[in-house]
C-alpha atoms as one frame of an Amber mdcrd trajectory, in Angstrom:
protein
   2.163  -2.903 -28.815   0.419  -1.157 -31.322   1.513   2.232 -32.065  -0.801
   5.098 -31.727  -2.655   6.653 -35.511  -0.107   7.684 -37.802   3.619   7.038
 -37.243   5.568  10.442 -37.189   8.945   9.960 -39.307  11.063   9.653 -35.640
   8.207   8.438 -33.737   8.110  11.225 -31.640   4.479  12.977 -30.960   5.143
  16.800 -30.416   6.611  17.126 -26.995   6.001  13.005 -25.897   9.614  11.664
 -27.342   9.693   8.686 -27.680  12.107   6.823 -25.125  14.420   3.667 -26.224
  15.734   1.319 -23.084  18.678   3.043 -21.582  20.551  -0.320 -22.674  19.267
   0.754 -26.043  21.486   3.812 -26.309  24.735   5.141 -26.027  28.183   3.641
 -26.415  30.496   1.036 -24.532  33.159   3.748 -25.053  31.446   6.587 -23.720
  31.163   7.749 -20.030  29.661  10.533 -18.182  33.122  10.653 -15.479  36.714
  10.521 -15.811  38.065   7.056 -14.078  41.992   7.011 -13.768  43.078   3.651
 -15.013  43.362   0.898 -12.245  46.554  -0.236 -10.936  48.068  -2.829 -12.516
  47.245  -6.079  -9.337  47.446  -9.465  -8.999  44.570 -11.405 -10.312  42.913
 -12.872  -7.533  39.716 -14.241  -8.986  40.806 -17.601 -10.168  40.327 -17.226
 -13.553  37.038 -16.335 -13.078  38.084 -12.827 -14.193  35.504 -11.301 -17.328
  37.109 -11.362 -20.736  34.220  -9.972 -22.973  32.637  -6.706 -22.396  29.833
  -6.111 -19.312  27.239  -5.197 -21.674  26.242  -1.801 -20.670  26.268   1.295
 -23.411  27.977   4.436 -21.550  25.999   7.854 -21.871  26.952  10.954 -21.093
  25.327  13.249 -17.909  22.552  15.117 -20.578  21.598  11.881 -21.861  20.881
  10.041 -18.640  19.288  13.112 -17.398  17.024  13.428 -20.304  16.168   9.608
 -20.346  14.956   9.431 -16.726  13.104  12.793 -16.978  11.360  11.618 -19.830
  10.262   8.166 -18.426   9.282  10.246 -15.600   6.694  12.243 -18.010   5.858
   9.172 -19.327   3.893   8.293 -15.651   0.912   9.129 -13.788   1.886  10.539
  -9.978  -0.209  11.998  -6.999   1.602  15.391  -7.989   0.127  15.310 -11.414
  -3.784  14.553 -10.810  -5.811  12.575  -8.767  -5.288   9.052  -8.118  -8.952
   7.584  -7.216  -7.277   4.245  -6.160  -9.645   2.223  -3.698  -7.722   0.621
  -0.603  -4.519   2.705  -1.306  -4.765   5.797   0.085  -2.828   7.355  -2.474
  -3.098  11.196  -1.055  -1.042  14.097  -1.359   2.028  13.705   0.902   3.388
  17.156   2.355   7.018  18.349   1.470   7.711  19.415   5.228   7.745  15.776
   6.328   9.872  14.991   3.326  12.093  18.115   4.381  12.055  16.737   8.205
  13.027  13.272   6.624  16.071  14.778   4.823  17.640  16.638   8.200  21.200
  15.908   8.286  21.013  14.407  12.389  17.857  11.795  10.964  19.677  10.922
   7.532  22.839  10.357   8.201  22.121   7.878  11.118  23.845   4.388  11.019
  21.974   1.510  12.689  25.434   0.745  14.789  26.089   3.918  16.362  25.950
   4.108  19.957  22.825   4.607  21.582  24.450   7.997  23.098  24.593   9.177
  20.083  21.322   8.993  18.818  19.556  10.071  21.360  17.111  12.191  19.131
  16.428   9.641  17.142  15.443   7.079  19.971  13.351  10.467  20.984  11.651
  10.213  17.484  10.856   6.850  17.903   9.216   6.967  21.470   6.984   9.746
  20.412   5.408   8.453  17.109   4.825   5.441  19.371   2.886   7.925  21.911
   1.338   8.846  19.360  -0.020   5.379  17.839  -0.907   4.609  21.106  -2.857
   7.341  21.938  -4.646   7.418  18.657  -5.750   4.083  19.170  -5.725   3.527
  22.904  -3.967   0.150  22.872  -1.036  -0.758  25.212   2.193  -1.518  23.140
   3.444  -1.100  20.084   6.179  -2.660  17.732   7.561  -0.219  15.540   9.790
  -2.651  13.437   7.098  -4.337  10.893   8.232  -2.968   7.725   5.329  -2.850
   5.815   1.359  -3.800   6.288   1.655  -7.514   5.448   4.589  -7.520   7.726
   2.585  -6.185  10.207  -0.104  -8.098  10.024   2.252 -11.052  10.603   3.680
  -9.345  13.725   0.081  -9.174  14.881  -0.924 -13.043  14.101   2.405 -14.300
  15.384   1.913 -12.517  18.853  -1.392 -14.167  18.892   0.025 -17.832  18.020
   2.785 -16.568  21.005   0.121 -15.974  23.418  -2.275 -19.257  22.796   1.552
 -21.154  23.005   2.375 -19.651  26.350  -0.911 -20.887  27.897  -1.286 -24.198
  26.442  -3.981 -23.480  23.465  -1.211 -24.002  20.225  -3.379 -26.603  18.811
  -5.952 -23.774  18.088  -4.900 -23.277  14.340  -8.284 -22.063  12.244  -8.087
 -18.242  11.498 -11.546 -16.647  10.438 -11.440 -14.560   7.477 -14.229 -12.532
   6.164 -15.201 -12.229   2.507 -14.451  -8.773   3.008 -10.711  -8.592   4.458
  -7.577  -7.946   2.225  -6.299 -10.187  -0.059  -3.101 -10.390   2.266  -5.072
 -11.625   5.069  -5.621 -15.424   4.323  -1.966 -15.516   3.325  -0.500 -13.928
   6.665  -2.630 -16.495   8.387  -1.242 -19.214   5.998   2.391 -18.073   6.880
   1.901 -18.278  10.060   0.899 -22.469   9.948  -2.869 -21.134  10.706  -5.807
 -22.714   8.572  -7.463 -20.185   7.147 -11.836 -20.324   7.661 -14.163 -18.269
   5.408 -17.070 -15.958   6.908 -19.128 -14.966   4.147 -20.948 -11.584   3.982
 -24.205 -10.299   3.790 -26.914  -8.400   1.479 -25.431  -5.139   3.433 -21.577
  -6.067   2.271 -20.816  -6.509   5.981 -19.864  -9.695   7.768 -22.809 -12.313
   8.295 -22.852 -12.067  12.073 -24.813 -15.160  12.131 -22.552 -17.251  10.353
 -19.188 -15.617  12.174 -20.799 -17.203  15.413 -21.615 -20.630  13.901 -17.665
 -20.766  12.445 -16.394 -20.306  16.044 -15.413 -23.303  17.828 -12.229 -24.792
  20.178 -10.203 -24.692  17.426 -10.449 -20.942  16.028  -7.791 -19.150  17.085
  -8.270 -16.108  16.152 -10.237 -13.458  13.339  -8.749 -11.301  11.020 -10.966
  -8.539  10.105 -10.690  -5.561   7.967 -12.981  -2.599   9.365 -13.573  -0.720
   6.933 -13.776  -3.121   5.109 -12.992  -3.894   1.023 -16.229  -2.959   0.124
 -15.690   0.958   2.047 -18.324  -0.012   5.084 -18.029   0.144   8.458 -18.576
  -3.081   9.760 -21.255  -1.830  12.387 -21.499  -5.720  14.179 -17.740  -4.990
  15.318 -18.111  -5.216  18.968 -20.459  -8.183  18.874 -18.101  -9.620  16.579
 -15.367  -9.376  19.318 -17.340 -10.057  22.476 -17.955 -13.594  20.445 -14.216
 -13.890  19.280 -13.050 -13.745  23.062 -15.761 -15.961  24.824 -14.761 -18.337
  22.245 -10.962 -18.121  23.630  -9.551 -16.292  20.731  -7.910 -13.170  19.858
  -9.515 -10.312  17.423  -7.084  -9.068  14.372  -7.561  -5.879  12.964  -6.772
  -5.247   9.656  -5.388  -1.191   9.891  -5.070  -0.343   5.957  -8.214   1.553
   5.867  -7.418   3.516   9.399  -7.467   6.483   7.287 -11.013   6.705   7.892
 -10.867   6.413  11.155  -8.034   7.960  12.940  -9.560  10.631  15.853 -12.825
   9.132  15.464 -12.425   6.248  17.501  -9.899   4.051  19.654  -9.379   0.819
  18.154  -8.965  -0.438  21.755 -12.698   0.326  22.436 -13.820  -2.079  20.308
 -12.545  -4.991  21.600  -9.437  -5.268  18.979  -6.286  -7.553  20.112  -3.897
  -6.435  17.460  -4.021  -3.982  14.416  -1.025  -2.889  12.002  -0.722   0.525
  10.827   0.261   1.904   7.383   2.214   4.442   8.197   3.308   4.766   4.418
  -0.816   5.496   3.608  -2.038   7.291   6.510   0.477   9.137   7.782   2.076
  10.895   4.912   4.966   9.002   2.971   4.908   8.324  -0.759   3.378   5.336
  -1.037   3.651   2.570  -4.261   6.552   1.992  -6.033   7.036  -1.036  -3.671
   8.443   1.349  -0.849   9.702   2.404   1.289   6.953   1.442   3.998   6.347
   0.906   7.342   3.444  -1.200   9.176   3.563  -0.982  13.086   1.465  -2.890
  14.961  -0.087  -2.602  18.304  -1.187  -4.908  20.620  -3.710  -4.703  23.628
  -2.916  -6.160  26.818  -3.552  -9.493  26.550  -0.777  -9.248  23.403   1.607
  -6.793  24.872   4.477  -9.136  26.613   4.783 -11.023  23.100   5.878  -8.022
  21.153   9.213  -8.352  19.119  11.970  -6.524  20.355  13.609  -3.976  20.222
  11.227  -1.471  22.387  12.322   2.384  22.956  12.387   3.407  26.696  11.962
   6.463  28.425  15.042   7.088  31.354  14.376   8.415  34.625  17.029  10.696
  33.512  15.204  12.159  30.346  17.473   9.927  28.012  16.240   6.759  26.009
  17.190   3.208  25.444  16.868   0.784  22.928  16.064  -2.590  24.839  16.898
  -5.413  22.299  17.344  -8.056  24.914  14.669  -9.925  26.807  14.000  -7.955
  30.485  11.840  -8.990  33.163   8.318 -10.428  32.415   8.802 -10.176  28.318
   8.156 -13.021  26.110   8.671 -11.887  22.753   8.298 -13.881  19.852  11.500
 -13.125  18.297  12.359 -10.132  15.978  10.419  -8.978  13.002  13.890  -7.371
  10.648  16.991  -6.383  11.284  18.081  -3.213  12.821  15.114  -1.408  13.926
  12.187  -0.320  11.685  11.963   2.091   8.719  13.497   5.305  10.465  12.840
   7.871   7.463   9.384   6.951   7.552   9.080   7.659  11.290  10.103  11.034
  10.637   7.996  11.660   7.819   4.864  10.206  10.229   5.898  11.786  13.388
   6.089  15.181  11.643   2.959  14.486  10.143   1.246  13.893  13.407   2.726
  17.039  15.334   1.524  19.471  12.466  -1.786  17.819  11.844  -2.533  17.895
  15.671  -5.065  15.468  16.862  -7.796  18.409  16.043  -6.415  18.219  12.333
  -6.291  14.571  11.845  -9.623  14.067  13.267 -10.855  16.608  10.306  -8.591
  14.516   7.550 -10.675  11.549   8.243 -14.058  13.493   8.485 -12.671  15.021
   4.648 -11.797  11.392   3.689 -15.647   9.601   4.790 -17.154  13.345   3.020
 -15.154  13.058   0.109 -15.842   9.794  -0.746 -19.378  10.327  -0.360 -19.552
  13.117  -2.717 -18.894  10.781  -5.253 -21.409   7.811  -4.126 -24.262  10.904
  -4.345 -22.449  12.261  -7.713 -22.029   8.844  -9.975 -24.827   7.263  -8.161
 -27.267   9.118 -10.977 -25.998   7.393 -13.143 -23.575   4.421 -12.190 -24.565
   1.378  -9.879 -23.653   1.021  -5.832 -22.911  -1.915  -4.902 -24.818  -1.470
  -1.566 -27.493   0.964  -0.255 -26.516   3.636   2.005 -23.248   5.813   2.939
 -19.767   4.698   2.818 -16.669   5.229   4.734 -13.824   6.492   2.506 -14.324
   4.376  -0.081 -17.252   4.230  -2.916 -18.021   0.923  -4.309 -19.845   0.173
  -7.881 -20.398  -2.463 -10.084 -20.841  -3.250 -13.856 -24.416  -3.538 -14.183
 -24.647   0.239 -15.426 -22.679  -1.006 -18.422 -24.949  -4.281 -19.186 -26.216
  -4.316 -22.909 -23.484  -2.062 -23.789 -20.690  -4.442 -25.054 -18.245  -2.367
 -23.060 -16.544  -3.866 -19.425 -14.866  -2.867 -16.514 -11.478  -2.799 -18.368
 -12.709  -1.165 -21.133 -14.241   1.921 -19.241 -11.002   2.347 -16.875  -8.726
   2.281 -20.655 -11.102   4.736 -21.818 -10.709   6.626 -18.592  -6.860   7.271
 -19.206  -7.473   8.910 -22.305  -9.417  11.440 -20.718  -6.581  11.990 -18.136
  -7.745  10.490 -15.408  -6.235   7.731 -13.486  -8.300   4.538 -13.258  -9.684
   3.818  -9.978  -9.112  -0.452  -8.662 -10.913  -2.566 -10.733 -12.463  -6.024
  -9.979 -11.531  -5.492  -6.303 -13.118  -6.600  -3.822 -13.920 -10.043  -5.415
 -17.542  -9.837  -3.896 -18.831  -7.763  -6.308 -18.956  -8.238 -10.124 -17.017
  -6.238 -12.254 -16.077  -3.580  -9.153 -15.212  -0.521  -9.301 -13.773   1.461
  -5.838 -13.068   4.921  -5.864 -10.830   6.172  -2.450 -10.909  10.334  -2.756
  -9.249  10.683   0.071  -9.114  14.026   2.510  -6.444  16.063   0.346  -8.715
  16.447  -2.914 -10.877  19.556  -3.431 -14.308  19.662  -4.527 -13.193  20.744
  -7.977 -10.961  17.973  -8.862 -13.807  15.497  -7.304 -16.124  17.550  -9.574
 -13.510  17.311 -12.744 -13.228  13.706 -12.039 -16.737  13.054 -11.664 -17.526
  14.892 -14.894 -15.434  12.956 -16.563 -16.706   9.579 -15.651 -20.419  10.386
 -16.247 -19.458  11.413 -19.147 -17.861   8.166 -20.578 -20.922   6.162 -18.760
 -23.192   8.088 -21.070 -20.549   7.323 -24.147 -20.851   3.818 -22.939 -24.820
   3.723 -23.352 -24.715   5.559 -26.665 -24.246   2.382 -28.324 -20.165   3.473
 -29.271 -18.621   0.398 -27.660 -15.795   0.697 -30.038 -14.709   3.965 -28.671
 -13.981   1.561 -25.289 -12.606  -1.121 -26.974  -9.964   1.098 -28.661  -8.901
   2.658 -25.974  -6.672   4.185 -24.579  -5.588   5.848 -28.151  -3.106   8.756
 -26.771  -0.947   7.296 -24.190   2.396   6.174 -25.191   1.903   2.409 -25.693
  -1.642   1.148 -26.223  -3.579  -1.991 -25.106  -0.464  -4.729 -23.886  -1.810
  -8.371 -23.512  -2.136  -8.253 -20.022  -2.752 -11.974 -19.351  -0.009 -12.608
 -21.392   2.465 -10.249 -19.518   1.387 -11.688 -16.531   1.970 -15.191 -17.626
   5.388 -14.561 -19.716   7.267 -11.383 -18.172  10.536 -10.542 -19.769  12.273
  -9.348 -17.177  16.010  -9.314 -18.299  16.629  -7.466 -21.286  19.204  -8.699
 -24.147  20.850  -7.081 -26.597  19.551  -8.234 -30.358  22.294 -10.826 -31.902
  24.235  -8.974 -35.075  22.879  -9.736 -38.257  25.336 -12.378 -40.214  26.481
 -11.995 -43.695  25.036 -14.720 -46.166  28.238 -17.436 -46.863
């Protein structure tokens, strides 16, 4: 790491402290609460009791106050600025869904209580799933997939249920488009599918031609991503479908970028046998930080007796019930987790939906398509689209606006931090050299597109000024600069250790 200009004496930089590990600091004899000593007990461990100290320095309350605060200033969040993050949908989350989230009767719930007893929560989770299914028009839902990828495997094994129960298992190819998520291929390979590449075409969109030569006897199914990496709409959709199921198989739908779609159309309508749904990206729970998450998934007709259990019933009597044992004409394929789905994001999604109303999220994906489309027109003077025409709610560019300037992809998204704005992905999708995909989303006013927009132009013109070493530098006034990324990839160090006491010369 390379430190940033000149050292200050403490390496401090005005108000940015500089931060040690919190292993790095305190004492083994200090502690922020008073412990009584234990009672003096038999030792039961076998002699496998510790004799040498645990390691860990005790700090005071102040101290491990001020050392998580100041990490916390140390990182870029969605409350700070904008996060331009293509295929994320990192978007402003609303503290009344948090505040919903946080009721005593949701968060105090244990997964072994009596279904009497949680009556309103078995309520929550039978409306969010009238909701999902009215959104997208299909006919059952499984609520328990804990995240997208897990949903998407929910999805692709009720498909390998269904070609099981009427004697078509030894279909086992899975078409994949260039243009799908990176998690696609591997769902399919978890699930003991082979996986089948469908290349794109000069549009960015799925090569309908080839999609119908790769169908045969053995394809079981497709696994599409509409919109797709590169921010289209993949218009060919219902042709794409109408050939999936005369060849036998079953369509996939890839729900991550449903945020541009939700009140715009029913997923049902066009043809779709399965889809998962990020409720941690498009229905308003803080999403990153590797959770919490939750990826429902549902299924059309043809799908619907495979679903995992458990299901939430409505009663004749106005009550609910959990069914987590098979019941008349079900077949499910098993269960996708334990207990039964990610409840605190339910809340946070259900009170999403019933304050957005279905006039309101209609409009958030209308602001999400218009939003990202402002900055296709914006950058497009001077930055390079990767394909001609609108978007969905994602812009796409490429590196040729950079060529003969010595200065990359990486280089302009380092330089980007300095000026305080969050990078958007880079080299994603894999299609397109040296990418660059912007996601707005619907929460973002014109003047912090405009801000952002500024700012970027403004480091493209830097870029063809000839001043490649201003790029190359960068970033110069974050905390750390420029880490050896490939390195860090290669050889984490992931378990820290204290430094071994320097030993007198004999």
């Amino acid at each position: 790491m390379t430190e940033r200009g000149t050292p200050t004496l403490t390496g401090n930089r005005g108000l940015q402290i500089e931060e040690p590990l919190i292993f790095e600091q305190g004492h083994p004899d200090k502690t922020g609460v008073d412990l009584p000593d234990p009672p003096d007990l038999p030792d039961r461990l076998g002699g496998l009791a510790r004799t040498g100290p645990i390691g860990l320095s005790g700090l005071s309350e102040p101290e491990v106050v001020r050392h998580y605060t100041r990490l916390s200033q140390k990182n870029y969040a969605i409350d700070a600025g904008f996060y331009p993050l293509g295929s994320c949908t990192m978007k402003h989350n609303p503290r009344l869904n948090e505040r919903m989230a946080r009721l005593p009767g949701f968060a105090d719930l244990h997964p072994f209580q009596p279904q009497s007893t949680v009556q309103g929560a078995l309520a929550v989770m039978h409306r969010l799933s009238e909701w999902l299914l009215g959104l997208t028009g299909m006919e059952a839902v499984a609520l328990s997939p804990a995240a997208g990828a897990h949903g998407e495997l929910c999805g692709m094994q009720a498909i390998r249920a269904a070609l099981d129960a009427r004697g078509a298992g030894d279909r086992r190819v899975v078409l994949v488009p260039d243009s799908a998520h990176g998690t696609n291929p591997a769902t399919a390979a978890l699930c003991g599918f082979k996986v089948r590449g469908v290349p794109g075409d000069d549009r960015g969109r799925v090569d309908l031609a080839a999609f119908r030569e790769a169908l045969d006897d053995q394809v079981a199914g497709v696994m599409l991503t509409n919109p797709n990496t590169c921010g289209l709409f993949e218009n060919d959709i219902m042709a794409l479908a109408t050939a999936v199921h005369e060849a036998g198989a079953y369509f996939y739908l890839d729900g991550a970028n449903f945020n541009a779609l939700v009140g715009r159309v029913k997923i049902a309508d066009l043809g779709v046998d399965a889809m998962h749904i990020n409720l941690h990206k498009t229905f308003s729970t803080p999403h990153g930080g590797g959770g919490p998450g939750a990826g429902p998934t549902v299924l059309s007709p043809a799908l619907a007796p495979f679903a995992p259990l458990p299901h939430v019933v409505a009663e004749a009597d106005g009550g609910y019930r959990l069914i987590e044992r098979v019941e008349g004409d079900m077949q499910p394929f098993g269960r996708m987790k334990g207990f039964h789905g990610q409840f605190g994001v339910f809340v946070r999604a259900l009170s999403y939906l019933m304050s957005m109303g279905a006039d309101g999220l209609r409009q958030a994906s209308g602001d999400a398509v218009l939003n990202a489309n402002y900055l296709l027109a914006r950058l497009s003077e001077t930055l390079t689209p990767s394909f001609e025409g609108p978007c969905m709610h994602e812009a796409l560019f490429d590196d040729r606006f950079l060529k003969g300037t010595g200065v990359s992809t990486l280089d302009f998204a380092k330089a980007m931090i300095d000026e305080g704005v969050h990078p958007m992905t880079m080299y994603f999708p894999l299609v397109v050299h040296g990418a660059m995909l912007m996601e707005p989303t619907e929460t973002e006013s014109r003047d912090s597109l405009d801000a952002f927009c500024d700012a970027v132009l403004a480091l493209a013109d830097k870029a063809r000024s000839g001043d490649a070493a201003f790029f190359t530098e960068a970033p110069r006034h974050t905390p750390r600069r420029r880490l050896d990324e490939t390195r860090a990839a290669r050889h984490p160090v992931l378990r820290w250790e204290p430094p071994e006491p320097a030993k007198a010369a004999e």
